[in-house]
C-alpha positions in Angstrom: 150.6 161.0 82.4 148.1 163.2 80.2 144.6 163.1 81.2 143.5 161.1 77.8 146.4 158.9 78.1 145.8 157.9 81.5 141.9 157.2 80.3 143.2 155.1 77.6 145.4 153.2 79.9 142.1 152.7 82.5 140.3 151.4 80.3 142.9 149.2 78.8 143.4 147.9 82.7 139.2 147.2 82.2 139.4 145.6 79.4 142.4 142.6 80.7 141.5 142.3 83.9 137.8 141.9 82.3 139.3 138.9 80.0 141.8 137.3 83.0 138.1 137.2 85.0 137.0 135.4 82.1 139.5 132.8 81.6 140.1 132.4 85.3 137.7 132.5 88.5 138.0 133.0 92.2 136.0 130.9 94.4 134.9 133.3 97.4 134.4 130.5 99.5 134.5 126.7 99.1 133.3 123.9 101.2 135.5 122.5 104.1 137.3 119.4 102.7 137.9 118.8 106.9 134.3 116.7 107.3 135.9 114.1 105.2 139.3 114.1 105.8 138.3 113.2 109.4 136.0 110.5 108.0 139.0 109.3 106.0 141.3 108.6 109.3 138.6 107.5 110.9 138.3 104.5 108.3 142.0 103.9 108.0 141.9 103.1 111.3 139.6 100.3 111.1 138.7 99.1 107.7 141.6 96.1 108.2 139.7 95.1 111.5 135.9 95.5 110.9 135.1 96.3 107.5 131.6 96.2 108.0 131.7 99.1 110.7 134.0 101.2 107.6 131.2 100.7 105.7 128.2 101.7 108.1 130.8 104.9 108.9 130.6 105.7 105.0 127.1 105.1 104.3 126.0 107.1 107.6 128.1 110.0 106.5 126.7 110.0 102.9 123.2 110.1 104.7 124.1 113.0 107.0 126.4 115.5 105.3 125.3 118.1 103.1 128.9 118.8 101.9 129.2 117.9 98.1 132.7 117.8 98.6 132.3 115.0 101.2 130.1 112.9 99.3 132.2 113.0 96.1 135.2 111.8 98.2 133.6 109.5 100.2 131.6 107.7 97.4 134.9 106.6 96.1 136.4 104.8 99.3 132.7 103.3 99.6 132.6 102.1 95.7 135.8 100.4 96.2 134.9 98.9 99.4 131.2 97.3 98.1 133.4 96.4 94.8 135.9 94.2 97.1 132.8 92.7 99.0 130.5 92.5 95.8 127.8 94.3 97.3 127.0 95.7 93.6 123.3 96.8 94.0 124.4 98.7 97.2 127.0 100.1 94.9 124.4 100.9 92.5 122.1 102.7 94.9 125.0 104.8 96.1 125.9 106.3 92.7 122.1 106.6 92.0 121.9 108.8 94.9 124.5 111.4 93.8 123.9 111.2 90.4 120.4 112.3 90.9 121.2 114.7 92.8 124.0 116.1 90.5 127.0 115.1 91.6 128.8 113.3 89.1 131.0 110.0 90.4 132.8 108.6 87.5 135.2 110.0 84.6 136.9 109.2 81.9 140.8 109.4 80.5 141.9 108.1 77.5 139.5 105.5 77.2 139.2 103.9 80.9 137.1 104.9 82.6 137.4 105.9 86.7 137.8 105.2 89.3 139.3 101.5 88.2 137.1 99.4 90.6 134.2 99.7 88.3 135.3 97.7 85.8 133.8 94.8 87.6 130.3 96.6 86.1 131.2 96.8 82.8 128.7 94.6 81.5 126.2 95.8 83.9 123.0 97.7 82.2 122.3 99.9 85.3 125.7 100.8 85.4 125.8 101.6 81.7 122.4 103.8 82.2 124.0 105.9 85.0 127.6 106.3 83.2 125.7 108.0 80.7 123.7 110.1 83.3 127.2 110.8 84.6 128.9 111.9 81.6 125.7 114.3 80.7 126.8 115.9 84.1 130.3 116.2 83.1 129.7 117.7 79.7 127.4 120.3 81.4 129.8 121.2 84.1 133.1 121.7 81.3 130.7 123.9 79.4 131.6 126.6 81.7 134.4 125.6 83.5 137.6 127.4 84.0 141.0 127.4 86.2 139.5 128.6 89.5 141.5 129.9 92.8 141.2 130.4 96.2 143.0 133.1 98.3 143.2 132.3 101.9 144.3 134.8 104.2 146.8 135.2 106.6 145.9 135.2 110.2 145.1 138.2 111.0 145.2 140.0 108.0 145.3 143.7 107.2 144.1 145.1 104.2 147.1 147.6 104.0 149.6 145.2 104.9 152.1 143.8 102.2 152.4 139.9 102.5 154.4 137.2 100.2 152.6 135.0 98.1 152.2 131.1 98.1 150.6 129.5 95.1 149.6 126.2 95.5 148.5 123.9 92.4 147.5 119.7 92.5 149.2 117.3 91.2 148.0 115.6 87.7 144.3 115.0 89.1 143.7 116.9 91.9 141.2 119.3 93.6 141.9 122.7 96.0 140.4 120.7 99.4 142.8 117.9 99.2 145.5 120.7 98.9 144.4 122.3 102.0 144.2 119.6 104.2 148.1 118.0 103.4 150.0 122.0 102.9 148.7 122.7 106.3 151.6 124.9 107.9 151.1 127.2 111.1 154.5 129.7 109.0 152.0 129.3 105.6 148.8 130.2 107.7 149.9 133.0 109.9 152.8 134.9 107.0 151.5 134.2 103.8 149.2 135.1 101.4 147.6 131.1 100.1 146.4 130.7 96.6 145.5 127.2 96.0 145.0 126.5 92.1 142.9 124.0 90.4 142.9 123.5 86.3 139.9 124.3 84.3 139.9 120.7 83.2 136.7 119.4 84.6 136.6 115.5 85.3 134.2 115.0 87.3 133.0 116.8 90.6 136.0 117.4 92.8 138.4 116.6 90.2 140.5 118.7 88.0 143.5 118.8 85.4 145.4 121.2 84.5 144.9 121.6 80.7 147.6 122.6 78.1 146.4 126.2 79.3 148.0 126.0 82.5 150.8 128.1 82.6 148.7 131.1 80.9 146.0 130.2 83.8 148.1 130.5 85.9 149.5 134.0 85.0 146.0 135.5 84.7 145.8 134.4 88.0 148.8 135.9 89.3 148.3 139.4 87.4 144.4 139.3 89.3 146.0 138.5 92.7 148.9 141.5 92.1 145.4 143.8 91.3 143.3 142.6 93.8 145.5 141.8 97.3 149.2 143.7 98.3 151.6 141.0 97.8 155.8 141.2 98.1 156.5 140.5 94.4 160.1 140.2 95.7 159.1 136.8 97.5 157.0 134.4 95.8 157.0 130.8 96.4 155.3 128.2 94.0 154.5 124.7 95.3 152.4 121.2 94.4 152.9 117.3 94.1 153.8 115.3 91.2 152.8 117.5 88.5 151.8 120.9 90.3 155.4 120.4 91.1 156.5 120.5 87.4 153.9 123.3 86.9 155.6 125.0 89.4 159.1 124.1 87.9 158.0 125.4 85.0 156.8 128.7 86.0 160.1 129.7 87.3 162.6 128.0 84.8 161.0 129.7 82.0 160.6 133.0 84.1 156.9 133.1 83.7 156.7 134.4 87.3 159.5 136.2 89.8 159.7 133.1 92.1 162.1 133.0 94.9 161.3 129.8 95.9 159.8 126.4 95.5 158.6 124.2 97.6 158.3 120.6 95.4 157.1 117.6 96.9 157.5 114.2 95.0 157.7 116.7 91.7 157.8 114.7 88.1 160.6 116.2 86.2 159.5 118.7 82.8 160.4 117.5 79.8 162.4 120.5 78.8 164.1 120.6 82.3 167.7 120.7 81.5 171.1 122.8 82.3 171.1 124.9 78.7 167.4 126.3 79.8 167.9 126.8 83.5 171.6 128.7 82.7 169.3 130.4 79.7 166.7 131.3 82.4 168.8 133.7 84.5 167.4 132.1 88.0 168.4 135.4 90.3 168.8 133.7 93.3 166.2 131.1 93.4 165.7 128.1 95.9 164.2 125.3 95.5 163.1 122.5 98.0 162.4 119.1 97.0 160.7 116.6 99.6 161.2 112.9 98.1 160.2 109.2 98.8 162.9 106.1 98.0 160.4 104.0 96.6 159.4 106.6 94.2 159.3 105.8 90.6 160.1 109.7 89.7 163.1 109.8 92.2 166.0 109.5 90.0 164.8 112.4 87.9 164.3 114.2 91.4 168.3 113.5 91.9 168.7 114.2 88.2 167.3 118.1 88.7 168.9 118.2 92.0 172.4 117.6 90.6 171.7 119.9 87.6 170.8 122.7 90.3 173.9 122.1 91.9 176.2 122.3 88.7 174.2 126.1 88.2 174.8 127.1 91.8 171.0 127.3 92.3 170.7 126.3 95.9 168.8 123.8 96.6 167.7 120.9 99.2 166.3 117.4 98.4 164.9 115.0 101.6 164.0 111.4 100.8 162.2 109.7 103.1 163.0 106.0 103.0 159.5 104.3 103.7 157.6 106.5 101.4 156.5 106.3 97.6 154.8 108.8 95.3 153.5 110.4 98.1 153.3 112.9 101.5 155.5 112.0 104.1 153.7 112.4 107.5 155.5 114.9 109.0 154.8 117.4 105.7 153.8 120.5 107.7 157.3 120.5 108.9 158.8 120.2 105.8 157.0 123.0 104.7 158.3 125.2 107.7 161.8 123.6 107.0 161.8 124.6 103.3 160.4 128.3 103.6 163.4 128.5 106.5 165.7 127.8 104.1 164.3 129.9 101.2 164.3 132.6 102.9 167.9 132.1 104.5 169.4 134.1 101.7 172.6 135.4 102.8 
C-alpha cells in the first residue's frame, strides 16, 4: 500500500470507528446486578409465608444499598407488594425517595403506563406529581442515550490470545444485569469473549429496548469489538430470550454477522423467518440451539423454525421443558454448556 494511500485509509479507519463510538458505547464497568438478585431469592422464599418480613427485607435493602441498579429492581417487587396490601403512602414515599434522588421508577409504552400495579393510583395527585417528575428523568436520560455494551473477559485472559465471541442481547424489555445473572456458564466464563447488549431505547433506569436501530447497533458494535479485542471471527455465537432471540435470529439469517451458532432460549419467531430467506441466506454450517417451555405461548412457532431448519439441513436442537412458560428453565447454565457442546461438534 502507497504511503498516501495508507494515510487515507487511517484516517478513513478514524473517522468510522469515530461514528460507531458515537452511535454505540461501552460501559467500562457496570454495577453488580448480584446484590439484588440475592435479595430476590431471598424474598421468593418467604413472601407466601410472612409477607411482612419480605417487606422489612425490601425496605432495609433500599435503605442500605448504594447500588442504583438494586434500588431500581427492588422498588418494583416493593411497589407491587405495598399495591397488594394498600400501603399507598408507603408506596408513595418509596418512589419519592428515588425519584429525588434520580432514579426514575415508572415508564410508559403505548399509552399504559408501568409497571401495571400502579394503576390503582391513577386518580392519585401525588402520584400524578411524581409521574411527571419521572418522565422529566426519562426524557433527560434518552437525550443521550445509545445501544451500550459490556465486554466481560474470559478467565484469565491474555491480551494476545485469540478467543470466540458471545453476544448476548435482552429480550423485548430488558437490561445487561439481569443478562448476567441467568447466562451464567462456567464454558462461557472461562472460553469466551461475553458481550452483553442492551438497546439505546431508554425506558426508564435499568430498562431498555431495542429500537428499530438494532441490527445496525449491533454491527457497530461488533466492528468496535473486532478493532478493539482478538476475537475468532470463525466462531461467533449470538444468544437472548424472547426477542434478543429473534435479534439474534435475525443477525444470522440475513448474514448481518458470520455466526456459527445460536444459542435461543424461549425465542419469538421474526416475521420474515421463513424457508425462501434462510435457503437465500447461504447458512455455511450454522447451529442453532433452541431451549423451550410447553406452556409457552411462542412454542409452536419455536417448532415451526425448528422444522423449517430441519427441511434446510441446518442442524439444529430444540428442548422443552414441560413445567415451564415464557421463561428460564432452572437448570439454564447447563443448557448453555449443552448447546455450545453441540455447536461446536461440527464434524
Amino acid at each position: 500500500m502507497k504511503p498516501k494511500t495508507f494515510i487515507l485509509f487511517l484516517a478513513y479507519l478514524s473517522i468510522s470507528l469515530t461514528i460507531f463510538s458515537q452511535e454505540v458505547k461501552e460501559l467500562k464497568e457496570i454495577e453488580s446486578g448480584a446484590e439484588y438478585w440475592e435479595i430476590d431469592q431471598k424474598v421468593s422464599q418467604i413472601i407466601e409465608n410472612d409477607t411482612s418480613a419480605a417487606i422489612l427485607l425490601l425496605e432495609e435493602a433500599l435503605i442500605n444499598t448504594d447500588n442504583r441498579y438494586t434500588k431500581a429492581a427492588v422498588i418494583n417487587l416493593l411497589g407491587a407488594i405495598y399495591m397488594d396490601t394498600e400501603q399507598f403512602d408507603k408506596c408513595l414515599d418509596s418512589y419519592e425517595t428515588l425519584i429525588e434522588s434520580g432514579i426514575s421508577v415508572f415508564f410508559e409504552y403505548r399509552g399504559n403506563i408501568y409497571p401495571s400495579y400502579t394503576r390503582a393510583l391513577e386518580n392519585n395527585e401525588r402520584f400524578m406529581a411524581l409521574l411527571e417528575k419521572n418522565n422529566e428523568l426519562v426524557a433527560m436520560a434518552k437525550e443521550n442515550s445509545s445501544a451500550e455494551y459490556y465486554v466481560q473477559k474470559p478467565l484469565n485472559f491474555d491480551d494476545n490470545k485469540t478467543y470466540p465471541l458471545m453476544m448476548i442481547f435482552h429480550g423485548g424489555i430488558g437490561i445487561i444485569q439481569a443478562q448476567q445473572h441467568f447466562w451464567n456458564s462456567d464454558k462461557l466464563n472461562e472460553d469466551y469473549l461475553i458481550v452483553y447488549v442492551q438497546g439505546r431505547h431508554f425506558l426508564r433506569s435499568s430498562l431498555r429496548r431495542f429500537s428499530s436501530d438494532g441490527v445496525e447497533d449491533v454491527k457497530n458494535i461488533y466492528q468496535k469489538i473486532k478493532h478493539d479485542y482478538q476475537i475468532d471471527t470463525s466462531n461467533i455465537l449470538l444468544g437472548g430470550p424472547s426477542a434478543g432471540g429473534m435479534l439474534s435470529i435475525d443477525l444470522a439469517i440475513n448474514n448481518h454477522l458470520p455466526v456459527k451458532g445460536l444459542i435461543l432460549a424461549f425465542p419469538v419467531k421474526p416475521r420474515s423467518f421463513g424457508a425462501d430467506n434462510i435457503l437465500d441466506a447461504g447458512l455455511n454450517g450454522l447451529r442453532v440451539s433452541m431451549i423451550c417451555g410447553e406452556n409457552d405461548w411462542a412454542l409452536e412457532r419455536q417448532k415451526e423454525m425448528s422444522v423449517i431448519f430441519d427441511k434446510l439441513m441446518v442442524e439444529n436442537r430444540i428442548v422443552i421443558y414441560p413445567e415451564n412458560g415464557h421463561d428460564y428453565p432452572e437448570d439454564f447454565s447447563n443448557q448453555i454448556e449443552k448447546s455450545i457442546v453441540f455447536i461446536e461438534n461440527t464434524n
